[in-house]
ZAMARGU-4260 file (C-alpha; in steps of 0.2 Angstrom, whole numbers, plus 5000, padded with zeros to 4 digits):
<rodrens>
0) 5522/4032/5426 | 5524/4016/5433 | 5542/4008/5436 | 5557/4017/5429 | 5570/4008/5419
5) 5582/4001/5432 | 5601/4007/5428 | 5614/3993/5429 | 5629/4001/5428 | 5646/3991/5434
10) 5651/3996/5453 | 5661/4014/5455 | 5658/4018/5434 | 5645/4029/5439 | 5658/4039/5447
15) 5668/4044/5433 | 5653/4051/5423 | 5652/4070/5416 | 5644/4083/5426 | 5625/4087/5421
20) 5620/4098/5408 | 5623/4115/5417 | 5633/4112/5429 | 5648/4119/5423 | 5657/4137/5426
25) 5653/4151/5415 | 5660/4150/5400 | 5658/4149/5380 | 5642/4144/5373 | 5641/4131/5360
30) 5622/4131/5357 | 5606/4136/5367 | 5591/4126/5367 | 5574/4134/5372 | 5583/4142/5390
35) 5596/4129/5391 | 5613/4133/5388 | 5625/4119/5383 | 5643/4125/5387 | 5661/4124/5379
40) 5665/4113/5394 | 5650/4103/5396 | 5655/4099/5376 | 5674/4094/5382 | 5667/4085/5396
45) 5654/4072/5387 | 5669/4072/5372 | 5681/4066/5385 | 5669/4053/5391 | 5664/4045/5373
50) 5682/4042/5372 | 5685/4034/5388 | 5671/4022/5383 | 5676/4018/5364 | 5691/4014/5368
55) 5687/4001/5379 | 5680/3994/5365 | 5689/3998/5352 | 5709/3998/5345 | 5717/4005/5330
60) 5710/4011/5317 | 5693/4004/5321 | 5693/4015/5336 | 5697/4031/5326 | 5684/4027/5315
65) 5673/4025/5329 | 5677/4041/5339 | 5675/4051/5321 | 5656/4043/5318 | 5652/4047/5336
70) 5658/4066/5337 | 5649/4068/5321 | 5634/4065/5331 | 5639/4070/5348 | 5629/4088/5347
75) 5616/4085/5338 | 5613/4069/5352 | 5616/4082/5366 | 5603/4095/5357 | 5591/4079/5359
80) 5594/4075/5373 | 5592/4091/5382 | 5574/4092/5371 | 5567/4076/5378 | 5571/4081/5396
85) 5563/4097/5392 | 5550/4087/5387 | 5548/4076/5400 | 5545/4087/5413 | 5530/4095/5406
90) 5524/4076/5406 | 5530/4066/5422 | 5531/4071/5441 | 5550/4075/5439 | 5555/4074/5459
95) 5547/4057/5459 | 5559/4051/5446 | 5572/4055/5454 | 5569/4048/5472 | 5564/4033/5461
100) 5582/4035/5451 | 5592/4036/5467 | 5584/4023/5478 | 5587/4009/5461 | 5606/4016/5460
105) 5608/4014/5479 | 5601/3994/5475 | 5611/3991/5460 | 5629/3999/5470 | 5626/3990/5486
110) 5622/4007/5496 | 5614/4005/5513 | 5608/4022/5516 | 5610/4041/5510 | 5623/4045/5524
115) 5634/4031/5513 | 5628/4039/5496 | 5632/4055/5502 | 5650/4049/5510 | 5654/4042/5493
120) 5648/4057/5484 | 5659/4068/5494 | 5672/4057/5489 | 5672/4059/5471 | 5667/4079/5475
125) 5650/4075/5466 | 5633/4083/5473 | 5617/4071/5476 | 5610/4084/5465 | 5623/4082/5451
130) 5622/4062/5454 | 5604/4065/5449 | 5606/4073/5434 | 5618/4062/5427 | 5606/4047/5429
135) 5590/4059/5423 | 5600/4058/5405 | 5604/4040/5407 | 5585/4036/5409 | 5573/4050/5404
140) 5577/4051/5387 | 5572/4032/5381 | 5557/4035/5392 | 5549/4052/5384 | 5551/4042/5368
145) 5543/4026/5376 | 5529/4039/5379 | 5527/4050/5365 | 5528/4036/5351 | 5530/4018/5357
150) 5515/4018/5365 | 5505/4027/5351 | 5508/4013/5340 | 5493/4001/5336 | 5490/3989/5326
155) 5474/3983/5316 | 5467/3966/5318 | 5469/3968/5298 | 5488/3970/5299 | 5488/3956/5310
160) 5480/3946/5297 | 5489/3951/5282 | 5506/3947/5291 | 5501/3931/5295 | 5497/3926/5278
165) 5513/3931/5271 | 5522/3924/5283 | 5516/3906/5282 | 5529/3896/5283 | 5537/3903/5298
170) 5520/3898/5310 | 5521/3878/5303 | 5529/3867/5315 | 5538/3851/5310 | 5533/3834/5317
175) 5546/3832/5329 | 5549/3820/5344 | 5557/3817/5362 | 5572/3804/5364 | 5584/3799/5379
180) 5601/3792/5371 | 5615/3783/5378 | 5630/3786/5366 | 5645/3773/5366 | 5658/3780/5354
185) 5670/3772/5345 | 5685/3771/5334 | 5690/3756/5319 | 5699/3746/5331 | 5686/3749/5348
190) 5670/3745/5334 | 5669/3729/5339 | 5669/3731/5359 | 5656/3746/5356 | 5643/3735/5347
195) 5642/3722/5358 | 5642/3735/5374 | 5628/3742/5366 | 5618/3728/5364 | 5620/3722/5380
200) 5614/3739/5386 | 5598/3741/5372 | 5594/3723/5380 | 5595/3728/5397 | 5584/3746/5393
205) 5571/3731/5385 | 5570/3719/5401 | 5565/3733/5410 | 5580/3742/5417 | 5578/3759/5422
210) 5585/3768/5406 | 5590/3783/5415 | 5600/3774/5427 | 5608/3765/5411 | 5611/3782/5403
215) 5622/3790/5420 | 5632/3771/5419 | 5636/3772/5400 | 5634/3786/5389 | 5649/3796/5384
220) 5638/3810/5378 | 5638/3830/5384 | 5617/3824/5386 | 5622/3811/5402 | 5620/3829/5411
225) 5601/3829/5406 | 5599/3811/5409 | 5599/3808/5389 | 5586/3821/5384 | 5585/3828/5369
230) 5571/3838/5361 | 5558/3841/5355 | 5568/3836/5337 | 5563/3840/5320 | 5568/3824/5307
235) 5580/3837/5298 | 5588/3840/5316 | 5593/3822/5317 | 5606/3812/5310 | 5600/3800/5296
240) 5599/3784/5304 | 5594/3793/5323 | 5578/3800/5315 | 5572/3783/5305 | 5574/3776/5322
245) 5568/3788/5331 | 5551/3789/5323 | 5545/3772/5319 | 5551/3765/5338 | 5533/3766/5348
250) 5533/3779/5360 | 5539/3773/5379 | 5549/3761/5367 | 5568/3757/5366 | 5578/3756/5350
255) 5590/3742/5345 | 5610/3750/5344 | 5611/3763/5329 | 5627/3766/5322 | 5630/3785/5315
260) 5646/3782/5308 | 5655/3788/5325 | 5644/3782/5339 | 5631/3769/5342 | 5617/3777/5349
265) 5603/3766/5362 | 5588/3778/5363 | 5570/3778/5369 | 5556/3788/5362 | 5549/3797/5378
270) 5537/3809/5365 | 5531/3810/5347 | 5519/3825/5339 | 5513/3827/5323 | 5516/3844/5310
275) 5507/3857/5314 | 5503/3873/5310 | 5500/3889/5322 | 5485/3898/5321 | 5485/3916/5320
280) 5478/3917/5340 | 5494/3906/5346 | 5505/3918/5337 | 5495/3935/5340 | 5505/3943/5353
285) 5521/3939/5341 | 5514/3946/5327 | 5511/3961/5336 | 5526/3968/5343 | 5534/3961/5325
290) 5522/3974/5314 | 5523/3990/5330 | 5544/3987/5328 | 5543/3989/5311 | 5532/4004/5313
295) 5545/4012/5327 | 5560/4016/5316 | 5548/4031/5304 | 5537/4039/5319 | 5555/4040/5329
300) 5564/4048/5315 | 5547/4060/5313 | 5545/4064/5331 | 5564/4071/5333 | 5561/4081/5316
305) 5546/4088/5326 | 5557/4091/5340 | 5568/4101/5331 | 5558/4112/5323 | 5545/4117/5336
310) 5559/4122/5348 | 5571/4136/5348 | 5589/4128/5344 | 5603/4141/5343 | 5622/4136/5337
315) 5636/4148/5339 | 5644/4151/5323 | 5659/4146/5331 | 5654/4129/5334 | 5641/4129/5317
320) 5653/4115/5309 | 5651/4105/5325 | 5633/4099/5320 | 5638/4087/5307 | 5623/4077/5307
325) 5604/4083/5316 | 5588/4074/5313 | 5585/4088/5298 | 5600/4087/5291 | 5602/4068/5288
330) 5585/4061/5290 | 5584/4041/5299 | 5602/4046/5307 | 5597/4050/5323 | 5594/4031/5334
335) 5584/4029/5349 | 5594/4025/5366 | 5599/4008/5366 | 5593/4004/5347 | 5610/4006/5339
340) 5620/4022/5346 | 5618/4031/5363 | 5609/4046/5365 | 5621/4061/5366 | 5635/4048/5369
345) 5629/4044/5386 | 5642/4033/5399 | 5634/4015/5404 | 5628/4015/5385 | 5632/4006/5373
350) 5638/4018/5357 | 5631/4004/5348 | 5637/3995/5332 | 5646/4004/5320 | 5657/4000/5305
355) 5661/3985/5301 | 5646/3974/5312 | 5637/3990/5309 | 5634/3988/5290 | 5630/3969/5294
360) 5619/3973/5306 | 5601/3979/5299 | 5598/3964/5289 | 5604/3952/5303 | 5594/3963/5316
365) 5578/3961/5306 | 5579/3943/5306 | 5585/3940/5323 | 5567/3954/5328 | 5556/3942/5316
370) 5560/3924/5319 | 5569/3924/5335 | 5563/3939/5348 | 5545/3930/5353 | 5535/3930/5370
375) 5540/3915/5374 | 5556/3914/5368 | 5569/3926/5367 | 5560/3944/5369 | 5555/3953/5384
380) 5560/3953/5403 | 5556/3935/5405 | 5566/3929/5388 | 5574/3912/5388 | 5591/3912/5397
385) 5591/3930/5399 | 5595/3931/5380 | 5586/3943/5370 | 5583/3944/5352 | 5576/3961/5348
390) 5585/3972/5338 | 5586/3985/5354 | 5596/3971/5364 | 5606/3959/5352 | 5622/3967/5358
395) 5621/3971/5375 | 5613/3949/5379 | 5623/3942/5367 | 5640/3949/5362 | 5655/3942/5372
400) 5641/3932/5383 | 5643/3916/5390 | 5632/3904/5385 | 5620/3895/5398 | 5619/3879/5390
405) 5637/3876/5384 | 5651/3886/5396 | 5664/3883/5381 | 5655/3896/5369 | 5651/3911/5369
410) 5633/3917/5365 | 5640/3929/5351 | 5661/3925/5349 | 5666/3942/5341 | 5675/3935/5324
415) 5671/3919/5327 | 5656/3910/5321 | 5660/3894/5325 | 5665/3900/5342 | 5646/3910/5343
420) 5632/3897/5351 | 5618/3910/5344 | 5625/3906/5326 | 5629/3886/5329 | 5610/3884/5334
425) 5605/3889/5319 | 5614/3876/5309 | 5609/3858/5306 | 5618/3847/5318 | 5626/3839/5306
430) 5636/3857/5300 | 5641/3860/5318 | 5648/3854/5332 | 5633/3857/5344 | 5623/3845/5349
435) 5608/3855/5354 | 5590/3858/5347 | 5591/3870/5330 | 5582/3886/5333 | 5572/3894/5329
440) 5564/3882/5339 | 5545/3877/5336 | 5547/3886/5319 | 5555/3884/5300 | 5573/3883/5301
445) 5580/3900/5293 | 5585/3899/5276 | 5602/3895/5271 | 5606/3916/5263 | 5599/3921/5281
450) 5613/3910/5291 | 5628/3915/5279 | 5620/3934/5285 | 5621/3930/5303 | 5640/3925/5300
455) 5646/3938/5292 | 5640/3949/5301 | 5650/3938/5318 | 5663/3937/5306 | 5666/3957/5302
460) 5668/3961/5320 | 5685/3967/5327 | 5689/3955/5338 | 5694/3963/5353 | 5682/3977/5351
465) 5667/3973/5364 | 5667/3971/5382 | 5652/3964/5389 | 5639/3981/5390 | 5626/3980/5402
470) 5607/3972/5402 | 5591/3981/5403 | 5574/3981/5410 | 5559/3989/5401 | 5544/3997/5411
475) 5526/3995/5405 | 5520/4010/5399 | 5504/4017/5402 | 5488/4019/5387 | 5488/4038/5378
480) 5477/4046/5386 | 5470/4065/5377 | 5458/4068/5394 | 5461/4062/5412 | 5447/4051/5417
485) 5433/4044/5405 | 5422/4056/5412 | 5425/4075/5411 | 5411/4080/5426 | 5394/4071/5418
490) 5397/4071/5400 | 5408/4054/5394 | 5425/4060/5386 | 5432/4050/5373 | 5443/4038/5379
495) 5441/4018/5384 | 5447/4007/5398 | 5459/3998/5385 | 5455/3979/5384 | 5454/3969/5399
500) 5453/3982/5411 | 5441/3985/5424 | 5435/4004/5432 | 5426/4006/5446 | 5418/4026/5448
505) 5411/4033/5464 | 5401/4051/5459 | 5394/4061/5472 | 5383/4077/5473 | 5376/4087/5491
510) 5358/4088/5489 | 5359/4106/5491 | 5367/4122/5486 | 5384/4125/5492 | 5378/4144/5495
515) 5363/4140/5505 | 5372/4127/5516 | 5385/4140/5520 | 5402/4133/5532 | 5390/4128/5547
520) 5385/4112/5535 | 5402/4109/5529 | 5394/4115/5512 | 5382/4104/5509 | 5388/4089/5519
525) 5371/4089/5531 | 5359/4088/5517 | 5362/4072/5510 | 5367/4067/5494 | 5364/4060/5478
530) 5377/4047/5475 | 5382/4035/5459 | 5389/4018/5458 | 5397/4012/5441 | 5407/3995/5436
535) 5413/3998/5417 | 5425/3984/5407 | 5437/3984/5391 | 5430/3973/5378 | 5444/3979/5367
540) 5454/3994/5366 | 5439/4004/5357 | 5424/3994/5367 | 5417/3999/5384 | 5403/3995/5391
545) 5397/3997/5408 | 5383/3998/5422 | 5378/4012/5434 | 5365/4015/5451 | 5360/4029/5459
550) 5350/4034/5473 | 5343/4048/5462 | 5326/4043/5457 | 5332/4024/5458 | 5339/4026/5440
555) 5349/4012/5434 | 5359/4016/5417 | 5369/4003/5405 | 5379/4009/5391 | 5390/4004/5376
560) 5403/4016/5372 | 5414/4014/5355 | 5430/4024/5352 | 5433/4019/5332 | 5447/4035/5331
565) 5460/4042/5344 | 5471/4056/5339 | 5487/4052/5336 | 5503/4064/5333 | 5506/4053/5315
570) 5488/4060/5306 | 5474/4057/5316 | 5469/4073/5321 | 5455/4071/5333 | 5445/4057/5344
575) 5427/4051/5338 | 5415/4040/5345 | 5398/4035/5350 | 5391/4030/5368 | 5372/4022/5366
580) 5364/4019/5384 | 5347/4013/5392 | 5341/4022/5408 | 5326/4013/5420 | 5319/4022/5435
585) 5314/4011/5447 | 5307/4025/5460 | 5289/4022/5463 | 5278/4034/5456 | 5287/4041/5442
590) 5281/4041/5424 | 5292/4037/5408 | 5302/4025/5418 | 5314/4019/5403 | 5323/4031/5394
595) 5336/4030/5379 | 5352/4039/5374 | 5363/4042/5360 | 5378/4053/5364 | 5391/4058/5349
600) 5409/4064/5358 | 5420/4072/5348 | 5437/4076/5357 | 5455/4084/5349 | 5469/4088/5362
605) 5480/4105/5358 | 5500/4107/5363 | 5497/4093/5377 | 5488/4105/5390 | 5473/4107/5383
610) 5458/4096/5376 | 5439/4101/5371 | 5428/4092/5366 | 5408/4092/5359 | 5395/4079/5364
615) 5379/4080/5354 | 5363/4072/5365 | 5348/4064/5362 | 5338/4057/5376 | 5320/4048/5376
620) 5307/4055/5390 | 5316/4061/5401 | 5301/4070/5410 | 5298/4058/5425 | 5283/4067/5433
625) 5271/4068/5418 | 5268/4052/5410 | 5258/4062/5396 | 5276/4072/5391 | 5282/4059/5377
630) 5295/4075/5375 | 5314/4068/5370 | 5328/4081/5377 | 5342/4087/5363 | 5356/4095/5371
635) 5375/4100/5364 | 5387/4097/5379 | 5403/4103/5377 | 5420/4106/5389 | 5438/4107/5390
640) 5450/4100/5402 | 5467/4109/5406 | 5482/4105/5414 | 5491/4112/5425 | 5502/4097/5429
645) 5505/4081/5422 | 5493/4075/5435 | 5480/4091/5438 | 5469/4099/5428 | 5452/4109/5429
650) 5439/4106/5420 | 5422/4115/5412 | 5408/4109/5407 | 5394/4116/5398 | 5376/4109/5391
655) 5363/4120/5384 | 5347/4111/5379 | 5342/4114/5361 | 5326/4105/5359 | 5314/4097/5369
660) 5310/4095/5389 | 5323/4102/5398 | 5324/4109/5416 | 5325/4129/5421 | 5343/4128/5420
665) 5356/4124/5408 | 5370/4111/5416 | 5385/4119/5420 | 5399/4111/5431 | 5417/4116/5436
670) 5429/4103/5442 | 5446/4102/5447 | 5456/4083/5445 | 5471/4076/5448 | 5475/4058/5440
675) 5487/4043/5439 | 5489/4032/5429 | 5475/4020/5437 | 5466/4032/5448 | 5457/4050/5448
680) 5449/4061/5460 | 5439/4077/5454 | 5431/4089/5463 | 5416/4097/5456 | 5405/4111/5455
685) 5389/4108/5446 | 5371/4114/5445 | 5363/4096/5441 | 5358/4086/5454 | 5361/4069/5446
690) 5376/4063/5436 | 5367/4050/5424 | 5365/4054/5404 | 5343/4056/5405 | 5347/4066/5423
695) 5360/4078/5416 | 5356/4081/5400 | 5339/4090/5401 | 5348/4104/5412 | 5352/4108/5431
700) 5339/4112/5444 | 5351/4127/5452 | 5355/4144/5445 | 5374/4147/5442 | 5370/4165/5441
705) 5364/4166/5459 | 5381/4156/5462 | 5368/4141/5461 | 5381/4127/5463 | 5379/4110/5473
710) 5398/4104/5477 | 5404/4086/5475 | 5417/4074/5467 | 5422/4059/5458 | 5432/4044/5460
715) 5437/4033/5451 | 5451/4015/5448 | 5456/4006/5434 | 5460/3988/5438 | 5470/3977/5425
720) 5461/3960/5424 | 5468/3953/5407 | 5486/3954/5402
</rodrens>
């Protein structure tokens, strides 16, 4: 599962959250869900704790508003909430998480050890295990729905296209350029004195001088602290007479004084680029997560409607007209954690924007998601300054945030627009009093109906109504996976590698029967074995191809394996592709040395603890002792794989030979796997001797019925090569 999402709570708020779900005494039942029971108290406890935490944020009014919107919810939320844990723990190793849990919360509250967890504990009369249920609902939730539909989400290199298109303008980058300034200001009766300092300093920068040590000896400018540098600036982004300058002066060349009205300006041109515009493979990766964000919002509000319905909720009548608002009585309501309202009103969360920023929010969110939250800019772990622009975590990196590059503002001023660098950036420096490069930077200025949005939605927020929440950390989540491992035992199941990942698969088989070797052989382990080496690589996420060795009559087998369709929980109702492969047996004196094959595989996944699957097979010549058999083999393999965990399974196989040569057995193999995300281990039972497509597929060379099976396994790891 990969890296949880790390919980920054602030030191000693973790103490004052409510008890977990079921932890409470014996008392009325509000609602059950499945076998959970959500209590009177448990109810009071999580109502008592969304106060606490709105009206830190809220005053008056607003905060009656607020507390009434939130307790509308605040069932329904729970409901959720107990659902996706429910869920989760069919899904993900459960102990794990919470080790994982603790040993992050110990970090993040300066902990040394358990003994100083559990003396803090007893403290606050809280169990370890109570601790761990309290931050089980502060994470699991947002990473069940990372799983079951973030991840889902694809996009098609058509989408990709079509946005780009109709979104032109926003990839075409201004000619811009690089300046160092020394600014001398002045007033009517200084003009004078200012002049003639400044041509004494332009003529100094010309003779040689070292402009840098010209700009820390003169200019009056916020820029002396960067040495002068401003840029890269767009014409627009410069006053009048600064950008004439500024783009006819030869680059390494100093300007002559250059009087805006307030200041004259001495600058040299350090860097000068032309208009450009961005071709869809520099803006790719923004496209993407720009189309799969606007794809989120419709699967999310679909999944919990799933949810509801496939799972057994029960309200006391009593506390019926508590369940305002559900995901089927108010369809697109319910939010995702941390995109807009907290799940169940959880503590450490924000309860996300509400009347008045709320009704502002959407269209400023969309706009802030499209044209600001980028790779290389403001979206993800590694965004500029720490600031991130999607819509999940606008308020929690922006509001009330002090701003790196100017200590005076904030990055988002509740009320105050002009107070709020993320707004001032977007103005032309000649409507504002920053000085700094206009953003989006790189990138079309937003139109002048998109900025008076940003504002009022600054504007409309109460202004003592936000504290500074707490940031976030993502995990990468892993690809969906409907079988284990790419192989079930021999036949190829349908899923890919994913593109830029490597695999690397070890297969082995005992030479003979497990029966007939008994203990005294370990099985098998003193007659040798028949073993398979394989490299496979991602061309994309439905391309594979690969290349395997075994000892097993020399046989050397490439293959291409295309995935076009996966199964998806939004229509797609099962997986298809094709596998093509060419076999050459290199072992002297064999006949039909090269052999073809074509495999259809046809795989559809049921309630998440079962998959089958069908593989139709057609292989050239597989008879390698009778060069006069031109005989082709056609078998129907089929399997299933079922789990018992999230990480084990067992697995049968079965491939009957319709047509054709064929050996005196049909295949037959059993195996039981357990899996990670980047690694599996099976071990098998199986009545063929060799694990390649034209070795497998006429049939096995032992009888099952007279418990005829040869005892081995498979490994195999997935390496990420291309990020």
């Amino acid at each position: 599962m990969g890296v949880l999402l790390l919980l920054t709570l602030p030191p000693l708020t973790w103490l004052a959250l409510p008890r977990p779900l079921g932890a409470a005494m014996v008392d009325e039942i509000v609602a059950k869900v499945n076998n959970r029971i959500i209590t009177k108290s448990e109810l009071d406890e999580r109502t008592k704790a969304l106060e606490r935490q709105l009206a830190q944020q809220y005053t008056g009014d607003e905060l009656d508003r607020q507390l009434a919107d939130a307790k509308d919810a605040l069932l329904a939320n729970i409901i959720t909430e107990a659902l996706l844990i429910e869920r989760a723990e069919t899904i993900f190793d459960m102990d794990k998480i919470r080790q994982s849990l603790i040993d992050d919360f110990k970090k993040q509250q300066n902990i040394a050890n358990d003994e100083e967890l559990e003396k803090a504990l007893k403290d606050q009369n809280l169990t370890r295990r109570e601790l761990e249920e309290q931050l089980i609902r502060l994470a699991v939730p947002s990473e069940i729905i990372n799983y079951d539909v973030k991840r889902k989400i694809s996009v098609s290199e058509a989408e990709q296209q079509q946005y780009y298109d109709s979104h032109k303008e926003g990839w075409a980058t201004a000619a811009n350029v690089t300046i160092r300034e020394i600014v001398l200001p002045y007033t009517a009766a200084t003009r004078d004195e200012a002049q003639k300092r400044a041509q004494d300093v332009a003529a100094q920068a010309k003779g040689g001088a070292d402009f840098i040590a010209l700009v820390q000896q003169n200019s009056e400018a916020g820029t002396r602290e960067t040495q002068g540098l401003l840029g890269p600036l767009t014409r627009q982004e410069l006053n009048t007479a600064l950008a004439d300058a500024a783009f006819t002066v030869p680059v390494g060349q100093t300007s002559d004084p250059i009087d805006t009205g307030r200041d004259f300006h001495v600058i040299r041109v350090e860097a000068r680029n032309d208009a450009t515009v961005k071709t869809l493979a520099q803006v790719r990766d923004q496209i993407y997560d720009a189309i799969r964000n606007e794809k989120f919002k419709p699967r999310f509000d679909a999944y919990l409607k799933r949810l509801w319905k496939e799972n057994h909720i029960e309200i006391s009548p009593k506390y019926e007209n508590l369940l305002v608002v559900s995901p089927l009585k108010t369809p697109g309501e319910m939010n995702p954690p941390g995109e807009g309202s907290s799940l169940g009103g959880l503590p450490g969360q924000s309860a996300g924007p509400r009347p008045a920023d709320a009704d502002a929010f959407p269209a400023v969110g969309k706009i802030l998601q499209a044209r600001c939250a980028m790779p290389a800019c403001h979206a993800g772990l590694k965004a500029a300054e720490g600031l991130r622009l999607e819509t999940a975590h606008v308020y929690r990196t922006a509001v009330n945030v002090p701003a790196h590059s100017d200590k005076t503002l904030l990055r988002v001023s509740p009320g105050d627009p002009d107070g709020s660098l993320l707004y001032l950036r977007l103005l032309e420096p000649s409507h504002g009093h920053y000085r700094g490069p206009r953003m989006p930077k790189g990138m079309a200025p937003l139109s002048d109906d998109e900025i008076a949005q940003v504002r009022k939605w600054i504007d409309s927020f109460p202004v003592s109504a936000w504290g500074q929440p707490p940031s976030a950390e993502e995990e990468e989540i892993p690809r969906d996976r409907i079988f284990q491992d790419a192989y079930l035992t021999n036949l190829p199941t349908p899923e890919t590698l994913g593109k830029g990942n490597m695999a690397f698969r070890f297969e082995h088989r005992f030479r003979d029967a497990a029966r007939d070797a008994g203990s005294q052989e370990l099985w098998g382990l003193d007659s040798g074995a028949n073993i398979s080496l394989e490299l496979a690589y991602g061309l994309g996420d439905p391309f594979e191809m690969g290349l395997r060795r075994t000892n097993l009559a020399s046989d050397y087998e490439g293959y291409f394996k295309w995935i076009p369709a996966r199964q998806t929980d939004e229509g797609t109702p099962m997986s298809f592709g094709l596998r093509g492969s060419f076999a050459n047996a290199r072992q002297n004196g064999l006949a039909n040395r090269d052999r073809f094959s074509l495999q259809v595989i046809a795989g559809h996944q049921f309630w998440h603890f079962a998959s089958l699957m069908l593989v139709p097979t057609w292989v050239t010549t597989p008879d390698g002792l009778d060069a006069k058999d031109s005989r082709a083999t056609l078998a129907l393999g089929a399997g299933g794989e079922f789990r018992l965990t999230s990480k084990q399974a067992l697995t049968l196989e079965y491939v009957p030979q319709l047509r054709g040569y064929e050996n005196a057995y049909q295949g037959f193999s059993i195996g039981y796997g357990i899996a990670t995300a980047r690694h599996a281990f099976q071990l098998v039972l199986t009545n063929t001797a060799g694990s390649h497509t034209d070795q497998y597929a006429p049939g096995g060379d032992l009888n099952v019925r007279d418990a005829g099976l040869r005892l081995g396994f498979n490994i195999s790891r997935l390496y990420a090569l291309k990020h």
